[in-house]
Structure formats: structure tokens, C-alpha cells
N, C-alpha and C positions, 0 to 999 in steps of 0.2 A: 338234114345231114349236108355238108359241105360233098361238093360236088369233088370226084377223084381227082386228085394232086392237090385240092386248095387247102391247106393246113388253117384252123382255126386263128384266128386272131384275138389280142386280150387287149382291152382297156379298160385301166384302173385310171380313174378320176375321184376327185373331189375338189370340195368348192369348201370354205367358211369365211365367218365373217365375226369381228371379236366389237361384241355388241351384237344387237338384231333389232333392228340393223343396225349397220355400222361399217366401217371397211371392213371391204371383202375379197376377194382373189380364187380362183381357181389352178387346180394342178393335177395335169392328166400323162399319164405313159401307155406308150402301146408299145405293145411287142408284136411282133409277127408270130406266125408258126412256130415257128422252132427256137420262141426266148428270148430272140434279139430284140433289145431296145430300138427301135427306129423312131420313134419321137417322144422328147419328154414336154411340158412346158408349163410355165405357171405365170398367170397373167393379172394384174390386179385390175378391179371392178370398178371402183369408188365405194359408195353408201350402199350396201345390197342386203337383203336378207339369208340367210343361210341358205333357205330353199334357192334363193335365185341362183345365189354361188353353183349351190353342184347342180342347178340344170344346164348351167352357162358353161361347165367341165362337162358335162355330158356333150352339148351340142359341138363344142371345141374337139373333143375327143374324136367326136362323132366322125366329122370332115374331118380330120387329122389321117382318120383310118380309108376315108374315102379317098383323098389324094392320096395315098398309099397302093391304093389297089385291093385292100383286104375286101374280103366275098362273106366269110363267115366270120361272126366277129362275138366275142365274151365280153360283156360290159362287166366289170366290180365295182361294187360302188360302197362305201359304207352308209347313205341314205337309204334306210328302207321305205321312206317316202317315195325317194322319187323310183327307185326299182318298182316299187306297187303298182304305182300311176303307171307306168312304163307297160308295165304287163296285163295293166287292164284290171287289177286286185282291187286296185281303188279309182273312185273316181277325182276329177281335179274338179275342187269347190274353189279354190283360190282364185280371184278374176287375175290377181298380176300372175302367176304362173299357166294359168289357160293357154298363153300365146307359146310363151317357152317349152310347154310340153307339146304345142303342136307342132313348133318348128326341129323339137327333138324325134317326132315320128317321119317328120317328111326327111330329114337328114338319114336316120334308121333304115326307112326304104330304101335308100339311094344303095345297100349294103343285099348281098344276098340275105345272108340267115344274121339275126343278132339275139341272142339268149341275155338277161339280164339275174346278176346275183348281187345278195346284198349279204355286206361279210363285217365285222365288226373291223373297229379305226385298225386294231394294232396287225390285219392282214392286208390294208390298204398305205402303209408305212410311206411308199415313197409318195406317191401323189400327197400325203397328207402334207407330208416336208418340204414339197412343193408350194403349197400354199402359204406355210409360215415363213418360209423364206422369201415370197415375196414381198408377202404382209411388210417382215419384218424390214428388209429392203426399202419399201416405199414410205414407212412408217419412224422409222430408225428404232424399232423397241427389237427386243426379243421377244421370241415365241412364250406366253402365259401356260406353261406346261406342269 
């Protein structure tokens, strides 16, 4: 439980990549407590694998919310991969994600409480649009939608 006065915190991230790999990008929003957007952002990658993406939106997210100050934090994500790993459901076989999910626990500590949910694309909408927008942006295509 979030300690008295600290309101939960939300970050919706996602990461893809069109190919796998292929170009990739990430795009994460946190809200504070009470709804407010306080940071959006969507960053492109290079060459990455899907999984790299949304660990890379997770970790981005992650400190996003630590420079913030958030204590209690909701992660969304629509990877059930990486929510799994996260929670300890699964273990990480993958040797190029072994570093990313370790460096996504030690950022997670730095946080009081962080609960992780995995929710299908179309309730993860902006971070998703974040992504193909930058895709698109650094690519000059439109979103394959």
C-alpha cells in the first residue's frame, strides 16, 4: 500500500519494432495520482527486437517516474512477456534480455511499491501511438495498421 498522501502512480509503456527485428522505438506516459499527464515520450531504437523495445519503454518509463518523485507506481504494459518476467511468473531464458530485465529491477527498486499489469494493445492506445509516430517520423512510412 502507498504510504498516506502518496497517490499511485501509472505508466503505460510500449516498445515495437516492424520486422523482428527491425526498427524499433519505444513510447511511454506517466500520469501522476490524480490523471495528470506529466511525461509522455517516444524515442526510436535502431535495429531491436520487439522484446528489446518494450523493456527499453519500461526502463525509460521507469526513471521517467523516478525523476518525478512517484513512491507507488502501476506499470501497463500490453507485453505479457515482459509483465511475467517482471513478476517473477516467468523466468528470462533470453541472454540479450537478461541485462534489460535486470537493469529494469534495479530502476523498479529505486520506487517504493510498483504492481505490473498486462492489458491488451487497444487499452494501451497512447503509448502505442507513440511508438508509430516515431517509427513513422524517423522512417518517413506510415503506421502498418
Amino acid at each position: 500500500m502507498p504510504e498516506a498522501g502518496q497517490e499511485t502512480w501509472t505508466l503505460r509503456c510500449d516498445g515495437g519494432s516492424r520486422g523482428n527485428p527491425g526498427p524499433g522505438a519505444f513510447g511511454f506516459v506517466l500520469g501522476d495520482g490524480e490523471g495528470r499527464e506529466r511525461e509522455a515520450r517516444g524515442e526510436y531504437l535502431g535495429t531491436v527486437t520487439n522484446n528489446v523495445a518494450e523493456y527499453r519503454a519500461l526502463i525509460a518509463g521507469l526513471e521517467a517516474a523516478v525523476r518525478h518523485g512517484a513512491r507507488s507506481l502501476r506499470v501497463v504494459m500490453d507485453s505479457e512477456l515482459v509483465v511475467r518476467q517482471m513478476t517473477g511468473e516467468y523466468r528470462v531464458k533470453n541472454e540479450g534480455l537478461k541485462p534489460l530485465h535486470s537493469e529494469a529491477r534495479r530502476k523498479a527498486a529505486a520506487l517504493g511499491e510498483v504492481t505490473y499489469r498486462s492489458v491488451g494493445r487497444e487499452e494501451n492506445e497512447r503509448a502505442d501511438q507513440l511508438v508509430n509516430e516515431t517509427l513513422d517520423k524517423v522512417l518517413g512510412t506510415e503506421s502498418p495498421r
